[in-house]
C-alpha positions as CSV (number, residue, x, y, z in Angstrom):
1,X,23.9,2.4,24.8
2,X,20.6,1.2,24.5
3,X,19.6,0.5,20.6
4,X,17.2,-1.8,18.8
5,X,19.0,-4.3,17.4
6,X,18.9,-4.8,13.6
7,X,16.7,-7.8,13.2
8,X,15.0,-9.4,10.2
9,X,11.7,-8.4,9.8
10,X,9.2,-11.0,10.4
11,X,5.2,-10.7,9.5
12,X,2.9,-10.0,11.6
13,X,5.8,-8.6,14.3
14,X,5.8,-5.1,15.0
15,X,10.1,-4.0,15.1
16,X,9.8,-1.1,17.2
17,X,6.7,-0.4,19.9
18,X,5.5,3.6,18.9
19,X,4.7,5.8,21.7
20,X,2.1,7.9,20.6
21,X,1.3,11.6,22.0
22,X,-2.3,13.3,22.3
23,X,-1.0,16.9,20.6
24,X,-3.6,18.9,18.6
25,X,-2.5,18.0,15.4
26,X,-2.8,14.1,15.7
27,X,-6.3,14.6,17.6
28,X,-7.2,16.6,14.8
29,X,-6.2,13.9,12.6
30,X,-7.8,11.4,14.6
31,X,-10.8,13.2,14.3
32,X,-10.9,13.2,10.2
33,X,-10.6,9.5,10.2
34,X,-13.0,9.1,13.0
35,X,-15.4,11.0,10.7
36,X,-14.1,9.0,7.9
37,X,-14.9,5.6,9.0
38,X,-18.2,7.0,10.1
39,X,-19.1,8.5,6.8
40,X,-18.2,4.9,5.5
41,X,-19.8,2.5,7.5
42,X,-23.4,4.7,6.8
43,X,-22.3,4.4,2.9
44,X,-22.3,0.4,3.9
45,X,-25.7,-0.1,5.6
46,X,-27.6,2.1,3.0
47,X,-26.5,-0.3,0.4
48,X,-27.3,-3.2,2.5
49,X,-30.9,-1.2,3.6
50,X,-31.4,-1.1,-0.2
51,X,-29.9,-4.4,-1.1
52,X,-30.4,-6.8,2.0
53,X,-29.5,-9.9,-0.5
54,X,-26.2,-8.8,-1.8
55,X,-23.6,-10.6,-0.7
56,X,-21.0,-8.7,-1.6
57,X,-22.3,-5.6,0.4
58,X,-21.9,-7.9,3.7
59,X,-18.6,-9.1,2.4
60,X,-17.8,-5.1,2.4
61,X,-18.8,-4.1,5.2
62,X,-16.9,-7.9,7.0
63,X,-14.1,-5.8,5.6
64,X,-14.8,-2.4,7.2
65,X,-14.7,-3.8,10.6
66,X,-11.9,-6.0,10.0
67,X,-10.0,-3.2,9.5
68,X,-11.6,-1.0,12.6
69,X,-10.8,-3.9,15.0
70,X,-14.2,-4.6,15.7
71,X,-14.3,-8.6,14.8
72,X,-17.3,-9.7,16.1
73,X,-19.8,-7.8,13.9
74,X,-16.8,-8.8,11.3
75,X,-17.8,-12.2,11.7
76,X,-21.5,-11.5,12.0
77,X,-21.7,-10.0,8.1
78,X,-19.0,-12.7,6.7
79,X,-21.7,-15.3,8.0
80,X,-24.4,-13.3,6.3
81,X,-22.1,-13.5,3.5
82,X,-21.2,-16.6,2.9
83,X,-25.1,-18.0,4.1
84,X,-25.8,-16.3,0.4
85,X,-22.9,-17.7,-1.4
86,X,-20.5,-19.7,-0.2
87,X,-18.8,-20.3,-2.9
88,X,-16.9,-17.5,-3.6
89,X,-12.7,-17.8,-2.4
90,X,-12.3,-14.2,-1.1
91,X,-15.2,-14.6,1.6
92,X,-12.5,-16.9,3.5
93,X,-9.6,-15.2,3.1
94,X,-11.7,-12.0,4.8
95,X,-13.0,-14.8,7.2
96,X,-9.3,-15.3,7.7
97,X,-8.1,-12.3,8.4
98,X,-11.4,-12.0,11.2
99,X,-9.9,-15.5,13.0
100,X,-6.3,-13.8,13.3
101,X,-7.1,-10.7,14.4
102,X,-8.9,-12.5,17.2
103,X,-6.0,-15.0,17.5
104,X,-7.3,-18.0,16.9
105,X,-4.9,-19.5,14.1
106,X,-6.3,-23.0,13.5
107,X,-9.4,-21.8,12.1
108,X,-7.3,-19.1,10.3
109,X,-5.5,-21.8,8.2
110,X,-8.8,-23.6,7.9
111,X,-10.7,-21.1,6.1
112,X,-7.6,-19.8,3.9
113,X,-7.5,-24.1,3.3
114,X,-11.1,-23.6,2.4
115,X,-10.0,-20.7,0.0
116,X,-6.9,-22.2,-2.3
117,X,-9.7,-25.7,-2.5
118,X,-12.2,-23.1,-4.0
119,X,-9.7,-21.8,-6.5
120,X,-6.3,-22.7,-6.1
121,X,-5.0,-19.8,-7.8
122,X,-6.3,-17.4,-4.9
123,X,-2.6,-15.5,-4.8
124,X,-3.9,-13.6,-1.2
125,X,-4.9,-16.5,0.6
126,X,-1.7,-18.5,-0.8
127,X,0.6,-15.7,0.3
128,X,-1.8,-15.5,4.0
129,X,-0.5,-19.1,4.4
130,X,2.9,-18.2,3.5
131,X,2.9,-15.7,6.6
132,X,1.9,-18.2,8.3
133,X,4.4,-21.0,7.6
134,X,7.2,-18.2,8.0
135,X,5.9,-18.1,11.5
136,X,6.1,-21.5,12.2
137,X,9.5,-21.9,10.7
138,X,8.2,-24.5,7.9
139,X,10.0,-22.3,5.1
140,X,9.3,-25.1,2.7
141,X,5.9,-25.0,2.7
142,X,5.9,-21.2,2.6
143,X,8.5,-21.0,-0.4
144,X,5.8,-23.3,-2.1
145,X,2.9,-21.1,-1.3
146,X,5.1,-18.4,-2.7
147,X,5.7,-20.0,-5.9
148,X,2.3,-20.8,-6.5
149,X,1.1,-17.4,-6.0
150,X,4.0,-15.7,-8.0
151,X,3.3,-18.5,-10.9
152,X,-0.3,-16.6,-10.7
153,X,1.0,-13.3,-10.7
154,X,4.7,-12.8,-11.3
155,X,4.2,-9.0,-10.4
156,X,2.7,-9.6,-6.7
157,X,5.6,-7.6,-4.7
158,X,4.4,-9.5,-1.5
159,X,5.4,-12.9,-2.2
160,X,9.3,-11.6,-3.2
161,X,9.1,-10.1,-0.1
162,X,8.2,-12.7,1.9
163,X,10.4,-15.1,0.0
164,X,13.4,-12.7,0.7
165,X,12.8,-13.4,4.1
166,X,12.7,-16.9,4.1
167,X,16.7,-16.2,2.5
168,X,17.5,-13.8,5.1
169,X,16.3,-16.7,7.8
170,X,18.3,-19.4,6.2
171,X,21.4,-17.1,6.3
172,X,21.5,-16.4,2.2
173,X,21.7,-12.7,2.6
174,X,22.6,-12.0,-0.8
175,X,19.5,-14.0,-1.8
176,X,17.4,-12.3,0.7
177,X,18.3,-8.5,-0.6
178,X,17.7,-9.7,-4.3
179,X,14.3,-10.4,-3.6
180,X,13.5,-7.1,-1.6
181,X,14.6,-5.3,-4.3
182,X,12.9,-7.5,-6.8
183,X,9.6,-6.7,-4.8
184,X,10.7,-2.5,-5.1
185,X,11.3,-3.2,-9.0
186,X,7.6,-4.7,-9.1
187,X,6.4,-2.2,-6.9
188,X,8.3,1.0,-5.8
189,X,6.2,1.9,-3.0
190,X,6.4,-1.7,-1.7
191,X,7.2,0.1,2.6
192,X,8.6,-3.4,3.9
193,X,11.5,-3.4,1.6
194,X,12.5,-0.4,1.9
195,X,12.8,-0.3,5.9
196,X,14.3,-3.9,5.3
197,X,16.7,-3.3,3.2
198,X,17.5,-0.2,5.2
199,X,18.1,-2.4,8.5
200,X,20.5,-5.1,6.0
201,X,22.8,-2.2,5.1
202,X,22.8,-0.5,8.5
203,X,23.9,-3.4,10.2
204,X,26.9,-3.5,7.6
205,X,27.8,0.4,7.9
206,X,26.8,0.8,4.5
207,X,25.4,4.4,3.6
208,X,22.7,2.8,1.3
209,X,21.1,1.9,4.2
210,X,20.1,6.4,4.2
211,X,18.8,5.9,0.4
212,X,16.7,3.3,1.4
213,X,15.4,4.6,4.9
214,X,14.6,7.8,3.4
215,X,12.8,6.1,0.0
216,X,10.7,4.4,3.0
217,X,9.9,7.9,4.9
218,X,9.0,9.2,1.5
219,X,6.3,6.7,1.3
220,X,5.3,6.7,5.0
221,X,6.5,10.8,6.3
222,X,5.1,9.8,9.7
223,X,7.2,6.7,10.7
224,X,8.8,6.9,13.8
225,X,10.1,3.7,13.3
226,X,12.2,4.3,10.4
227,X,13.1,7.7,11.5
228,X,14.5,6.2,14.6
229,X,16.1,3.6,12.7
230,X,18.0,6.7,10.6
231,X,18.8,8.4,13.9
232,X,20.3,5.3,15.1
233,X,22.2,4.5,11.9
234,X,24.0,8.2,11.9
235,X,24.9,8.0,15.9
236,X,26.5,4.9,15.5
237,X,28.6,6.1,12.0
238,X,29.7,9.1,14.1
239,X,27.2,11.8,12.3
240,X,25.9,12.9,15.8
241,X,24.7,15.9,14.5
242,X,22.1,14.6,12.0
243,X,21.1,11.8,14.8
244,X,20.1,14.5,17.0
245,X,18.7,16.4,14.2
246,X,16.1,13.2,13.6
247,X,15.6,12.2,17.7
248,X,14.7,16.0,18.0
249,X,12.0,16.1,14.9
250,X,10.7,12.4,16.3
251,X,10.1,14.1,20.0
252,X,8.0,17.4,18.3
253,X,5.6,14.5,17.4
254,X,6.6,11.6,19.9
255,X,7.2,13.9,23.4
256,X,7.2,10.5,25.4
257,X,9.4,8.2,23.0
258,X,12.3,8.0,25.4
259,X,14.8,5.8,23.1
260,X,15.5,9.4,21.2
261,X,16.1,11.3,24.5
262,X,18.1,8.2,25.9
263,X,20.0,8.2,23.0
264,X,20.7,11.8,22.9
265,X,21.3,11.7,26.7
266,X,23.9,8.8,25.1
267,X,25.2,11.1,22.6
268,X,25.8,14.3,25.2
269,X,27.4,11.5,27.7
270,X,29.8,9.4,25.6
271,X,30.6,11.1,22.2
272,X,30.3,14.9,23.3
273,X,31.0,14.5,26.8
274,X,28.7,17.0,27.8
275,X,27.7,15.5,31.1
276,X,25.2,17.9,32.3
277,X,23.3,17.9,28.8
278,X,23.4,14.3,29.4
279,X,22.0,14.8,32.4
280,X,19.0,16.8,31.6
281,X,18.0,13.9,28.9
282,X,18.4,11.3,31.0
283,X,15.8,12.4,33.8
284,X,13.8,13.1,31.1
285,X,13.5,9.4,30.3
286,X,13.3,8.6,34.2
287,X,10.3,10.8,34.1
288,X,8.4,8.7,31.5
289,X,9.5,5.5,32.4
290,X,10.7,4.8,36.1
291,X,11.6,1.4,35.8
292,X,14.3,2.2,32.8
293,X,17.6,0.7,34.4
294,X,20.2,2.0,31.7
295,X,18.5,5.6,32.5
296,X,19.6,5.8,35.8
297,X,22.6,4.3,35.2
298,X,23.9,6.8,33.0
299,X,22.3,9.8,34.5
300,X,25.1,8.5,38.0
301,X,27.9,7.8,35.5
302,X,27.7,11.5,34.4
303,X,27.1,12.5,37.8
304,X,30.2,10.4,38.7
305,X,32.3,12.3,35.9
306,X,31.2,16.3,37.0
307,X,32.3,14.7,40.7
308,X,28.7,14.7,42.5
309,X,29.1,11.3,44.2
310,X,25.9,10.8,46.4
311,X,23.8,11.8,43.5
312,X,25.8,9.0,41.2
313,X,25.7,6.6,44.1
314,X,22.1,7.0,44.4
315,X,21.3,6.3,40.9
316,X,23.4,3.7,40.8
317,X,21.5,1.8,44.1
318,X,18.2,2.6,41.6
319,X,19.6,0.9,39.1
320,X,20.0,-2.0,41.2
321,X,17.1,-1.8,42.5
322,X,15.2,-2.2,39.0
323,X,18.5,-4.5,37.9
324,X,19.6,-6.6,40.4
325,X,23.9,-7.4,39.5
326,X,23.8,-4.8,36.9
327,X,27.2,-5.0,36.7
328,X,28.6,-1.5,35.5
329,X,26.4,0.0,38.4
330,X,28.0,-2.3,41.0
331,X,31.5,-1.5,39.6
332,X,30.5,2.7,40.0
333,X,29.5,1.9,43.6
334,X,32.8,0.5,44.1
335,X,34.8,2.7,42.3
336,X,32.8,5.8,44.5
337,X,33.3,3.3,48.0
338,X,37.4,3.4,47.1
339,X,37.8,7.0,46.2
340,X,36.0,7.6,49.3
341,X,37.8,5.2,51.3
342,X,41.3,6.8,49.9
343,X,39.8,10.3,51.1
């Protein structure tokens, strides 16, 4: 079976890669934020029409295109910004967050540096350079960025987040789930823990991991991640029902995320043994994605199984074509080359 494996979630790393569809409904709701953002950024350069000296104002709108992607006018109204004042701590961590979004991570740390020396108690930038550290494996420097910030605010969710990682990395798991749910107690809407905590009890069986999944779809309905994470968490604790269920309600609004029709394709194959079901999911994947090796291979073992050789032995060549020694394909060829031998 193809799964994602449950793995520690890591700032700043994306867990799953979503497919996204063009339907109506998400076009319209592109559409509304479109608008949105439009609606804003005028807001933003009437004040600054009507207020050209305000810092602040340029400050805002640094932030506005931080968050659209759009980093070089970013950096254009921090400069204006900071040529006003450039004394106030929250101009860098913006300017911060401008450097890493275009990947350039020395003058990241440089201007969150430039941040904690303008007030030390600055618990974003101390928890930016946390990330960071966490990054770069130096879990004592980010533990003590952590405690800084958390002596500054003891409710800030994010740094007993981020320090429950640092646990989960060292191998203190017990440590690593106290402080996820530390950072729920603080803050129940706190997304990262949720899924987290989710992923620690899945990998162990444990049904909690469904409380916590669904406590993390409550917050975020739309999350094909963590929907996908539930799907994969009932297939593999035998409730295929309720997996298919999930893959099925993540294809009305994902049609092209081929793990769920994989993994139904799996589910039809191995657990049901409904090989032509199986069938019908797997070219389905093929379709979207051509070069998908464990597709093809699958779609000839069932092939193999309702008897229609050539077909399985020509999936199984594809699959070595994408895969050179994939190993289960070369065993179905010979398997197929001795039956027909013995014929």
């Amino acid at each position: 079976m193809k799964k994602t494996g449950i793995k520690f979630l890591m700032i700043l790393i994306l867990l799953v890669a979503i497919i996204s569809c063009g339907d109506n409904k998400q076009t319209k709701d592109s559409q509304k934020v479109n608008d949105t953002a439009l609606a804003r950024l005028d807001e933003l350069n009437r004040n600054i029409s009507n207020d050209p000296e305000n810092s602040d104002l340029y400050h805002d709108r640094a932030k506005f295109y931080t968050d659209n992607e759009d980093y070089n006018e970013a950096l254009k109204d921090i400069g204006r910004a900071l040529a006003i004042d450039s004394t106030y701590s929250d101009y860098y961590v913006t300017l911060s967050d401008i450097y890493l979004g275009m990947g350039k991570l020395q003058i990241t740390v440089e201007a969150l540096d430039k941040a904690i020396e303008l007030d030390s108690k600055n618990v974003n930038a101390l928890l930016k350079l946390a990330e960071i550290s966490i990054i770069f494996r130096d879990y004592d420097k980010a533990l003590n960025y952590i405690d800084k910030a958390l002596k500054t605010d003891e409710l800030e969710s994010k740094g007993y987040f981020l320090r429950g990682v640092i646990m989960l990395e060292n191998g203190d798991t017990i440590r690593g789930i106290r402080n996820f749910q530390k950072a729920i107690d603080v803050d129940q809407e706190y997304f990262d823990s949720h899924l987290q905590l989710g992923m620690l009890y899945a990998d162990k069986k444990n049904k909690l991991a469904i409380d916590y999944f669904n406590n993390a779809l409550n917050i975020e309905p739309s999350n094909t991640e963590v929907s996908y994470y539930l799907a994969m968490f009932y297939q593999e604790t035998g409730e295929y029902d309720k997996a298919i269920q999930i893959y099925n309600t993540i294809l009305v609004n994902n049609p092209e995320f081929y793990f769920a029709l994989y993994n139904i394709g799996y589910i039809n194959l191995v657990y049901l043994k409904e090989f032509e079901q199986a069938i019908e999911y797997f070219t389905k994947v093929i379709e979207i994605n051509p070069k998908y090796a464990d597709a093809y291979y699958n779609r000839g073992f069932s092939y193999e199984l309702l008897g229609e050789v050539q077909n399985s032995k020509s999936d199984y060549k594809k699959t070595l074509e994408i895969t050179a020694n994939y190993e289960k394909a070369i065993d179905g060829l010979n398997r197929i080359d001795d039956l027909q031998k013995m014929n």
